[in-house]
C-alpha positions as CSV (number, residue, x, y, z in Angstrom):
1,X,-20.0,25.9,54.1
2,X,-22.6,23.7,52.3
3,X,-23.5,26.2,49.9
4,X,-19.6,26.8,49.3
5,X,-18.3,23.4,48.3
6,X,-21.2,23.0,46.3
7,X,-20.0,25.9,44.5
8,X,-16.4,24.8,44.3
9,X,-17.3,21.8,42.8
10,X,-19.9,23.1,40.2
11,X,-17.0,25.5,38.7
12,X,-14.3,22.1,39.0
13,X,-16.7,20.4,36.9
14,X,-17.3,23.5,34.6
15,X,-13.1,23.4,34.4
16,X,-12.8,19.6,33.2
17,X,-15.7,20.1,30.8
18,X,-14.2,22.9,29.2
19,X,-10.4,21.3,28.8
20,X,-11.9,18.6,27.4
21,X,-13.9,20.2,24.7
22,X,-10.2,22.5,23.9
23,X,-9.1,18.7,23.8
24,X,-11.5,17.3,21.2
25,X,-11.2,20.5,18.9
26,X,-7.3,20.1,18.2
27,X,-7.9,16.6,18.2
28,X,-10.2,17.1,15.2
29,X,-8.3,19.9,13.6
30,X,-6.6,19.6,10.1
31,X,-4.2,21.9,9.8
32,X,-0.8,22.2,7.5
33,X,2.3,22.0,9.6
34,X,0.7,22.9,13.0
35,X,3.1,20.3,14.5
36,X,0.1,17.8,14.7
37,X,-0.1,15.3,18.1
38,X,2.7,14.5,20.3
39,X,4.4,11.2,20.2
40,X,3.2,8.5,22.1
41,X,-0.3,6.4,22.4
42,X,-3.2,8.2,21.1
43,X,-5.4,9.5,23.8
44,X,-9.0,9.7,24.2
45,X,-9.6,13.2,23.0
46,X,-8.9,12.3,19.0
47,X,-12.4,11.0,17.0
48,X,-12.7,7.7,16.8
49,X,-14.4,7.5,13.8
50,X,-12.7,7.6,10.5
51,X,-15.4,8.9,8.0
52,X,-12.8,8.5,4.9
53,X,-11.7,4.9,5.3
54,X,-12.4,2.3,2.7
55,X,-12.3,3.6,-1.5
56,X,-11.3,7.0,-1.3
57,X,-11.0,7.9,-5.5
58,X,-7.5,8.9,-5.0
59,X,-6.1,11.9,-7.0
60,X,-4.8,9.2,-9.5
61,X,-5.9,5.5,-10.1
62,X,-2.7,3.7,-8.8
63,X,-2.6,3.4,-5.2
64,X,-6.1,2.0,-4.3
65,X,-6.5,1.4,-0.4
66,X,-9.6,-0.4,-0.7
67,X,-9.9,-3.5,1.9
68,X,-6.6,-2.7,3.8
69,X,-8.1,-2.4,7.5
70,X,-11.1,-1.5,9.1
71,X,-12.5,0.9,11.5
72,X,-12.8,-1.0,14.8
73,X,-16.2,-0.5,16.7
74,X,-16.0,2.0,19.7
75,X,-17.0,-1.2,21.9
76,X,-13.2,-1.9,21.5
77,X,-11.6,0.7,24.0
78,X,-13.9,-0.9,26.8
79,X,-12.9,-4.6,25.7
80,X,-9.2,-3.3,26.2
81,X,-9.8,-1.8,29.4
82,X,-12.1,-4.8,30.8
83,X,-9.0,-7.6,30.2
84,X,-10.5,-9.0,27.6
85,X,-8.7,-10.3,24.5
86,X,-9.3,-7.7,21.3
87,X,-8.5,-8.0,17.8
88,X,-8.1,-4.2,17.0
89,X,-5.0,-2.8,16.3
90,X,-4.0,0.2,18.6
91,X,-2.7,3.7,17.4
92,X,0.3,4.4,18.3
93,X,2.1,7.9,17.1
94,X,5.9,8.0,16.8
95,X,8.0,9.2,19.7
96,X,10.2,11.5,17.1
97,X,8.0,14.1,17.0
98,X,10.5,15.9,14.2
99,X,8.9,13.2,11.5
100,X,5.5,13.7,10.5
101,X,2.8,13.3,7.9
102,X,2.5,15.9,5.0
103,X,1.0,18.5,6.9
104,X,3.2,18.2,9.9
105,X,1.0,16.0,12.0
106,X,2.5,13.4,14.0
107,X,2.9,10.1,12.1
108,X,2.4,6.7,13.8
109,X,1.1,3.2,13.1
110,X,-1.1,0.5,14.5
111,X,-0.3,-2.7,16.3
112,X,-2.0,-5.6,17.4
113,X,0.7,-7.6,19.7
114,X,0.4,-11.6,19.9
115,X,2.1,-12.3,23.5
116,X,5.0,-14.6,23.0
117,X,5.2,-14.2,19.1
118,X,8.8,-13.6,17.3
119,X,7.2,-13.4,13.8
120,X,6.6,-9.3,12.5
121,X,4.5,-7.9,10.3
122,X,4.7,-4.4,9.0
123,X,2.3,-3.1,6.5
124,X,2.5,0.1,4.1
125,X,-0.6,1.0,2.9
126,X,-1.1,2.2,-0.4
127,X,-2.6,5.1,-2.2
128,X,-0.3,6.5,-5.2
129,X,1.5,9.8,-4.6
130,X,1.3,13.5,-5.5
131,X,4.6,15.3,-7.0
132,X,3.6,19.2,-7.2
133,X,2.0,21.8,-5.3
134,X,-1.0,21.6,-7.4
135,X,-1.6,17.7,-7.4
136,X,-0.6,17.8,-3.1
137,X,-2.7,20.5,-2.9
138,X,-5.9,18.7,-4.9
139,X,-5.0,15.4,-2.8
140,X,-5.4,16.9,0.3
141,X,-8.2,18.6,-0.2
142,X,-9.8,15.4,-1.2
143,X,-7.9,12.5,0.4
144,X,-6.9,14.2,4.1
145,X,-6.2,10.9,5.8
146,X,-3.5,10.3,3.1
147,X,-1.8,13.1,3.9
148,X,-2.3,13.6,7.8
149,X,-3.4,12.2,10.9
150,X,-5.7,14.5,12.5
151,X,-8.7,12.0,11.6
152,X,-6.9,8.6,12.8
153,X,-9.1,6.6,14.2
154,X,-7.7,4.8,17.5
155,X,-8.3,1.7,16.4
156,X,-8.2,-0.3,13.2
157,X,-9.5,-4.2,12.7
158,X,-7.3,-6.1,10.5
159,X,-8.7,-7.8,7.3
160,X,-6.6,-10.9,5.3
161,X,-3.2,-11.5,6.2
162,X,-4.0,-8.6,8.6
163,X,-6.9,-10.4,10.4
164,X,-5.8,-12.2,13.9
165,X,-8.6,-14.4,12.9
166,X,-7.0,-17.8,11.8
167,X,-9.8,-18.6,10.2
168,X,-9.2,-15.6,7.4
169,X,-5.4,-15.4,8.1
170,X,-4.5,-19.3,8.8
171,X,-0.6,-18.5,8.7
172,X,0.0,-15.0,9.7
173,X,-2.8,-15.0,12.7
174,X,-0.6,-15.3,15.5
175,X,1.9,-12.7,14.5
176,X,2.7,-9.1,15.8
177,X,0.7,-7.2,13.2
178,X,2.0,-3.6,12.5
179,X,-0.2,-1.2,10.4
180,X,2.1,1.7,8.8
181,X,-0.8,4.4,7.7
182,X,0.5,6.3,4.8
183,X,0.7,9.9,4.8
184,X,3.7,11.0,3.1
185,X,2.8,10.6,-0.1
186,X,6.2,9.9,-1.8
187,X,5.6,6.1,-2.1
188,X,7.7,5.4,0.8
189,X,10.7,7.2,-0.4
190,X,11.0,10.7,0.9
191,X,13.8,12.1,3.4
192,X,12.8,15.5,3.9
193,X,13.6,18.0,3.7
194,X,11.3,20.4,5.2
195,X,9.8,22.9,3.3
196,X,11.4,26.5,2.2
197,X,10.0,29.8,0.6
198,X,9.6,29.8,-2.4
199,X,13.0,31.2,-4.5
200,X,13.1,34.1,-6.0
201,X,13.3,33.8,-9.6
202,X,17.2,32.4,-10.9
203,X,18.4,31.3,-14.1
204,X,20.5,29.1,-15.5
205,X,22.4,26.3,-13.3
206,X,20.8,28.4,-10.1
207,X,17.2,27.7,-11.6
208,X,17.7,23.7,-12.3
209,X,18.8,23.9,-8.2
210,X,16.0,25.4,-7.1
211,X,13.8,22.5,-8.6
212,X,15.0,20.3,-5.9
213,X,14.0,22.5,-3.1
214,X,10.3,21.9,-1.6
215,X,8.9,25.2,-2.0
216,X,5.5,23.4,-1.4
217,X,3.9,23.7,2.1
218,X,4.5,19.7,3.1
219,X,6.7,17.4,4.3
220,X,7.8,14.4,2.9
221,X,9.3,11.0,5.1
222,X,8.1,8.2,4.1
223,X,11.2,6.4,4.2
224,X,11.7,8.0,7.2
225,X,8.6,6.9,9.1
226,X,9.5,3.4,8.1
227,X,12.5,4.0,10.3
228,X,11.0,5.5,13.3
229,X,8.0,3.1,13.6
230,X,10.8,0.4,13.8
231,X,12.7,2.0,16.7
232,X,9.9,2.5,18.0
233,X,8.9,-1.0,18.3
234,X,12.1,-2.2,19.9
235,X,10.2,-2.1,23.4
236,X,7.8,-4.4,22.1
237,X,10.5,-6.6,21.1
238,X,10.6,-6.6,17.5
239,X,14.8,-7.1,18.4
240,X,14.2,-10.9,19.1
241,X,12.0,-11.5,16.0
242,X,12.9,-14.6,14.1
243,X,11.5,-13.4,10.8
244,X,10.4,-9.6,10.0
245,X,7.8,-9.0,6.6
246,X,7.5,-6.1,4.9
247,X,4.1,-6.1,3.1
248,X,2.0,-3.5,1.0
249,X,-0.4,-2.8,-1.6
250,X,-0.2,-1.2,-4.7
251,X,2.2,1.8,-3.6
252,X,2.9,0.2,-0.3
253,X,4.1,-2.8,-2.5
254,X,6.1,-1.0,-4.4
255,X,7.4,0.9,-1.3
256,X,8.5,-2.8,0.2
257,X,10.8,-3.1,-3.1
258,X,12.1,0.5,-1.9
259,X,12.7,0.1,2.0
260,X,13.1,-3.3,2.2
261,X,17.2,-3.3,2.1
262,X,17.4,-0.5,4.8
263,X,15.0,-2.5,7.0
264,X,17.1,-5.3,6.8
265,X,20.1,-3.1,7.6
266,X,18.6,-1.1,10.5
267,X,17.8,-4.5,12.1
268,X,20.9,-6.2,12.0
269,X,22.6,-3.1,13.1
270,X,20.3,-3.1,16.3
271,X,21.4,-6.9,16.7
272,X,18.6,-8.3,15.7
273,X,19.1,-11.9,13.6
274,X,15.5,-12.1,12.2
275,X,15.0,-12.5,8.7
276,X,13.8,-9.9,6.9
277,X,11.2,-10.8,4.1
278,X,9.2,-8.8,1.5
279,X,5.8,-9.5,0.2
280,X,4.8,-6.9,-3.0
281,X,0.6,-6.9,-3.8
282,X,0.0,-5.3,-6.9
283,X,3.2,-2.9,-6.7
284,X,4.8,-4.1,-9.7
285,X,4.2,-2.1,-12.2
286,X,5.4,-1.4,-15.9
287,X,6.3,1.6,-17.9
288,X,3.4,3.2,-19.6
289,X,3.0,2.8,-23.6
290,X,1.3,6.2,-23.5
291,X,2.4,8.8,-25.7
292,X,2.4,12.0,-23.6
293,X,4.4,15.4,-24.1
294,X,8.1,14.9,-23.1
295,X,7.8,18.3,-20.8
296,X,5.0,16.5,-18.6
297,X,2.9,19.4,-17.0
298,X,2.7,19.1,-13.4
299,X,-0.8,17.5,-12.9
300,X,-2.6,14.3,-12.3
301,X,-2.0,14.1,-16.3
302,X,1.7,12.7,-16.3
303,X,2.6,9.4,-16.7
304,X,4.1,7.4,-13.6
305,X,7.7,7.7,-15.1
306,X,6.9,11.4,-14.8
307,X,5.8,12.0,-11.5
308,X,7.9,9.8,-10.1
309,X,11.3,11.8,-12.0
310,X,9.5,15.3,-10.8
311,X,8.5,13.9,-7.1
312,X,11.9,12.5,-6.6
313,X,13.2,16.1,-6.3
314,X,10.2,16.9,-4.3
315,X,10.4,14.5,-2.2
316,X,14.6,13.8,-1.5
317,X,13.2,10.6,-2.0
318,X,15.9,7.4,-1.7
319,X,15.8,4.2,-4.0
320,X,18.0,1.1,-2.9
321,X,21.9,1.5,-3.1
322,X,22.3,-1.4,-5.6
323,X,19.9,-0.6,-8.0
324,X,20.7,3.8,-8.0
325,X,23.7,3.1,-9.3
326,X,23.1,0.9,-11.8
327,X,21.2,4.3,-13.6
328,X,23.2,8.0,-13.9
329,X,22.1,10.9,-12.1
330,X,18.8,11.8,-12.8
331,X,17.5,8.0,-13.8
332,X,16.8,6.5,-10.5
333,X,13.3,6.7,-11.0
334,X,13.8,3.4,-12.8
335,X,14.4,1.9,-9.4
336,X,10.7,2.1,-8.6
337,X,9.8,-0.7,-11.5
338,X,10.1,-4.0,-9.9
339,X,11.1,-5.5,-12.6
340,X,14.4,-3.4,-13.0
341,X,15.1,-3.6,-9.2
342,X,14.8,-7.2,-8.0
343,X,17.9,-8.5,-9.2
344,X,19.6,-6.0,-6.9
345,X,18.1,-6.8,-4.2
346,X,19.3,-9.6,-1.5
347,X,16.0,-10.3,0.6
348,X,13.8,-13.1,0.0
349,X,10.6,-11.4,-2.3
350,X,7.2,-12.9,-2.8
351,X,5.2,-10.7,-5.8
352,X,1.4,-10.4,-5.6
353,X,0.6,-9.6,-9.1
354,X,-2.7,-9.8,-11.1
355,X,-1.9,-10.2,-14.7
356,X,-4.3,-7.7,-15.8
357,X,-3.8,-5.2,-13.4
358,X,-6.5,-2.7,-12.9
359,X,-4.6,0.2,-12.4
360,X,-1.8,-0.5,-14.8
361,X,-4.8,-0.4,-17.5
362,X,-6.2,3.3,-16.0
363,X,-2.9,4.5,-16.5
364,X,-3.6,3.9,-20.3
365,X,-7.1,5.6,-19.6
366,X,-8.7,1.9,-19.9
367,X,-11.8,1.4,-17.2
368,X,-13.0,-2.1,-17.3
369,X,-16.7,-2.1,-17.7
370,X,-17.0,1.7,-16.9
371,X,-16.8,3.5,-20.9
372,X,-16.5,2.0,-24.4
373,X,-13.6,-0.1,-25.3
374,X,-11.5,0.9,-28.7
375,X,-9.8,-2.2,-30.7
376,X,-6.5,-1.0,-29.9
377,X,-7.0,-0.9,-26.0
378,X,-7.8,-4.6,-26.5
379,X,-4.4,-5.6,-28.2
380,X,-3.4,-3.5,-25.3
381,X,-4.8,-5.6,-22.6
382,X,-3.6,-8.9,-23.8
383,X,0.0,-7.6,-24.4
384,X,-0.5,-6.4,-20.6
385,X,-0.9,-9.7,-19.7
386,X,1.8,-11.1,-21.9
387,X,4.3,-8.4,-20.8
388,X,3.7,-9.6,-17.2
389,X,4.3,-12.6,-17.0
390,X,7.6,-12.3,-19.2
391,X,8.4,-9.3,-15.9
392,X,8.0,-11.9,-13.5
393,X,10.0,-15.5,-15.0
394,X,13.1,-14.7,-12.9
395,X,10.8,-14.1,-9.7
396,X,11.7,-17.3,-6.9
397,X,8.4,-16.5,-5.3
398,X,4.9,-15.5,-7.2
399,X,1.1,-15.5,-7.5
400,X,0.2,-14.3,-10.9
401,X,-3.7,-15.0,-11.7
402,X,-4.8,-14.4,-15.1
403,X,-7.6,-12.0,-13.7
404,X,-8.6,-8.2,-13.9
405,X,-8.5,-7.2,-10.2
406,X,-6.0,-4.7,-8.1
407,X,-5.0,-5.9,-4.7
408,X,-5.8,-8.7,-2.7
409,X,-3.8,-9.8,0.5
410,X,-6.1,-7.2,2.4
411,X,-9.2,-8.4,1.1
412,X,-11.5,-10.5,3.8
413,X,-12.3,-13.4,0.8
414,X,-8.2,-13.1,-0.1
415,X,-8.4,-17.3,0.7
416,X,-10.4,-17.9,-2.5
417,X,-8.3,-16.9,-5.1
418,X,-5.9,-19.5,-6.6
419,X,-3.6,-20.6,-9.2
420,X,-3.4,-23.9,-10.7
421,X,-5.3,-24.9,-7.7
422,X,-3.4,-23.8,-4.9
423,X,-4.9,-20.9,-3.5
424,X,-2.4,-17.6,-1.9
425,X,-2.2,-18.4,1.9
426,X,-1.1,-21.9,0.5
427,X,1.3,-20.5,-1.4
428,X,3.1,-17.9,1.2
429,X,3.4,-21.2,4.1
430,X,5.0,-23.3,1.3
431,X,7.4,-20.4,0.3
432,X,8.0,-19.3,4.4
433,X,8.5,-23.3,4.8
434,X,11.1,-23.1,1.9
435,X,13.0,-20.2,3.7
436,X,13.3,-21.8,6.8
437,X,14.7,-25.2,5.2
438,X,17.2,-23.4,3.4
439,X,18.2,-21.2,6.5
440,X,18.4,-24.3,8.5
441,X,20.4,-26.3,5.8
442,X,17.5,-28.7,5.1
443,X,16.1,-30.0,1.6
444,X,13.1,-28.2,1.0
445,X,10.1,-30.0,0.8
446,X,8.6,-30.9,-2.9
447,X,4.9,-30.8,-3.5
448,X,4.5,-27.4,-2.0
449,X,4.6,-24.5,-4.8
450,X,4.9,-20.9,-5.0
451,X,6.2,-20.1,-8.1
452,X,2.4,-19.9,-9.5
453,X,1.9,-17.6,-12.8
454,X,-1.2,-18.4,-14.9
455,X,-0.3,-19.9,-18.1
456,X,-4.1,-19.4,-20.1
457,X,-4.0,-15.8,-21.9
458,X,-7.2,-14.1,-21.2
459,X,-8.5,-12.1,-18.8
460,X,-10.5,-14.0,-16.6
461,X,-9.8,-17.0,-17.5
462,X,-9.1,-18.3,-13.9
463,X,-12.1,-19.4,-12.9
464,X,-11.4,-18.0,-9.6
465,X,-11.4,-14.8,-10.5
466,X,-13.2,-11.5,-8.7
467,X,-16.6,-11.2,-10.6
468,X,-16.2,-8.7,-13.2
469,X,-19.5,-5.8,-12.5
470,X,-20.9,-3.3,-15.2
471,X,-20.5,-0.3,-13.4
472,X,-24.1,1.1,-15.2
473,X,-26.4,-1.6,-13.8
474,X,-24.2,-3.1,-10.9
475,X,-24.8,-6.3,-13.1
476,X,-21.7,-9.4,-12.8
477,X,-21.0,-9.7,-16.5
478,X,-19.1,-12.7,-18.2
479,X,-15.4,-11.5,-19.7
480,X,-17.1,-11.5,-23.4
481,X,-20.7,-9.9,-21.9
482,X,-18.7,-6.7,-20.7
483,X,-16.5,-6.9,-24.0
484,X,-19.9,-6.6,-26.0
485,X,-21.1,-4.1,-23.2
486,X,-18.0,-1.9,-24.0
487,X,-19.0,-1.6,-27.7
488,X,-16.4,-4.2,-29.3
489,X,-17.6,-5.9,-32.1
490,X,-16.4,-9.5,-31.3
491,X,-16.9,-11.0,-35.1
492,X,-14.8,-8.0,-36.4
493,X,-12.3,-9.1,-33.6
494,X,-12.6,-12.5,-34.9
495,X,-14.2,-13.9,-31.3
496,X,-16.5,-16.2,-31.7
497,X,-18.6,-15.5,-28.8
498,X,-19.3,-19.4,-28.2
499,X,-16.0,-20.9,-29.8
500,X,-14.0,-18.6,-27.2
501,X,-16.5,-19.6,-24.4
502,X,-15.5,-23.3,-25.0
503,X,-12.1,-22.7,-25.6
504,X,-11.9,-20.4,-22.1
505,X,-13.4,-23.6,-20.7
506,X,-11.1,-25.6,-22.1
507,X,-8.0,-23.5,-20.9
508,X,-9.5,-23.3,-17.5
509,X,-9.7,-27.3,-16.7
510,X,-6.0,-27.6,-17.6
511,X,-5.0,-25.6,-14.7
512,X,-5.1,-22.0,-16.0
């Protein structure tokens, strides 16, 4: 009998092993619309490593995700489970298991729940889009974790006005701290629908109605997510918040000026009376000045305008109901500029925009400090700037630095960048203290800015500024060190190398 139960137990271990190794290998598995994880918490069979997280070099330059969150250690999971407080954020995947990522994996988000809290934070992160078969195809052979979840970690550590820490997050730490992941890939826009064969070939009216079906092999609901992750939180009590923000970078920013409305909407019609707020890093972008062929080929080549107008089909994707119909059939792409969409919208809207916006300038095929720098790409960048700021005068709430950066509420050193001396954190408690005076019929109080747009002209000339680094030699360079680097002849520019030195100065100790 000895003999036998040792046997019975040998092949009961043999049995658990082997389900959990099934586990693990569909846990790791990427594949297109396999139906991906089931709603619900993640469980312990997905990796919990995430070997693609940080700078990823997505398909196009807009849409860096660079600083957003971080990895948490695998010490975490035993923290959790010993009663001890944690500052990760947990993965959670979406209970509608009909909504998914681009390859039909299940989408979800993270949270990190402060007991007793009634102030929200959702994030969308950010990483551009892709509009074809070709450029979906290219991103998610290079940028999975954009475009499914099969590589989630389980947990994710918050960094700025993410980070429970109130020493990095001195406003924001104690609030519920929702991380959206993006993997939809229609900057927060699409509805569906699912994907169909492709049609067999039409002409005529038949052909131009076969360009809005998806004949690619992915799915596209970003807007849609957005939706789910919030009914999803009802549970945790996101129905008795007292204020609800909507953040992102870069295309999460400019998904916030896209969703922002229906959020509001979907929580007042679940009863809740928070106020629903939008905070916009580096998501406001402008039309490119770029000269390309008016039948854009579908490829990483087209200009925003155009793989926005092409993805919109793609996608179904959905722009706010005041702004579409400002614009005729066929012209809401023009929604997705901020500065032709925030007059129509109602909710408060804070805009995190550097005035010299990296991305904006690769759009134009302009890499700071990475190739040789033409004189007309340097008219270019100080129009940029210009242009900006004239975008953003009618903006209540704003944090403009004159600097050449992309992003920055996600970034861990986000407290050290100001304007006109009052740095961003600063800035966001004197604008949420403003909200609440109005909503309680009080005179806000004076002193306390946050309509802050650098008034010098240069790049770089906040001193506050990232450092800028020559991307040969790793090097920081001064502004004028990496124009000279770049190949511009400054005399022929009529830069007098010390004259605009001391006149930077100069601009600089008037407050920028």
């Amino acid at each position: 009998m000895k003999i036998l139960g040792k046997v019975a137990f040998l092949l009961l271990l043999g049995g658990m092993w082997c389900q959990n190794n099934r586990n693990t290998k569909a846990g790791g598995k990427s594949t297109k619309k396999s139906g991906g994880n089931q709603g619900g918490d993640v469980g312990q069979s997905l990796p919990v490593v995430d070997p693609t997280h940080g700078n990823t070099g997505s398909t196009t330059g807009i849409g860096s995700t660079r600083g957003t969150a971080e990895a948490a250690p695998e010490g975490a999971a035993g923290a959790r489970n010993a009663g001890q407080q944690t500052d990760d954020m947990r993965l959670h995947f979406l209970k509608n298991t009909q909504v998914t990522c681009n390859d039909g994996t299940a989408a979800g988000f993270y949270l990190k729940e402060f007991r007793g809290s009634r102030r929200w934070q959702l994030f969308l992160e950010g990483g551009w889009c892709c509009h074809s078969k070709e450029t979906c195809d290219s991103r998610y052979q290079n940028i999975p974790r954009l475009m499914s979840s099969s590589r989630w970690p389980q947990t994710k550590r918050g960094t700025g006005i993410l980070s429970s820490q109130a020493e990095e997050n001195p406003h924001w730490y104690n609030a519920n701290i929702v991380f959206i992941p993006y993997c939809s890939s229609d900057v927060w826009s699409g509805t569906g629908p699912a994907p169909t064969p492709p049609p067999r070939p039409r002409q005529g009216r038949e052909k131009e109605r076969d360009r809005n079906t998806n004949a690619t092999e992915y799915t596209f609901m970003g807007s849609l997510i957005i939706r789910e992750v919030i009914k999803d939180l009802i549970p945790k009590g996101i129905k008795l918040a007292k204020v609800v923000m909507l953040s992102g970078t870069s295309a999460g920013g400019t998904g916030v000026l896209l969703n922002i409305e229906r959020v509001a909407s979907q929580l007042e019609q679940l009863g809740a009376e928070a106020q629903v707020r939008g905070l916009v890093d580096s998501g406001w972008f402008l039309e490119s000045k770029q000269q390309r062929s008016p039948n854009c080929p579908e490829t990483i080549s087209c200009s925003p305008e155009d793989a926005i107008k092409i993805g919109l089909r793609l996608w179904n994707g959905v722009v706010p109901d005041r702004c579409r119909q400002l614009y005729k059939r066929g012209e809401e792409w023009q929604c997705f500029f901020g500065h032709k969409l925030y007059s129509t919208l109602t909710s408060p809207l804070f805009v995190v925009q550097w005035l010299f916006d990296e991305e904006q300038l690769r759009v134009e095929n302009i890499y700071m400090g990475g190739q040789s720098l033409s004189e007309e790409q340097w008219q270019y960048i100080q129009n940029l700037g210009r242009e900006l700021k004239n975008s953003l005068t009618d903006v209540t709430a704003v944090f403009a630095p004159s600097c050449l950066s992309h992003t920055v509420i996600t970034k861990s050193n986000w407290m050290s960048f100001q304007v006109k001396g009052t740095s961003l954190p600063r800035a966001l408690h004197c604008w949420d203290r403003s909200l609440e005076a109005t909503r309680n019929n009080r005179t806000p109080a004076k002193g306390c800015p946050f309509h802050l747009v650098d008034t010098c002209q240069w790049p770089q000339c906040n001193p506050t500024c990232p450092a800028l680094v020559d991307q040969a030699t790793q090097q920081e360079l001064t502004l004028l060190q990496m124009l000279v680097a770049m190949g511009l002849d400054l005399q022929k520019l009529g830069l007098d190398p010390q004259g605009d030195a001391d006149s930077l100065a100069s601009m600089v100790s008037n407050g920028g």
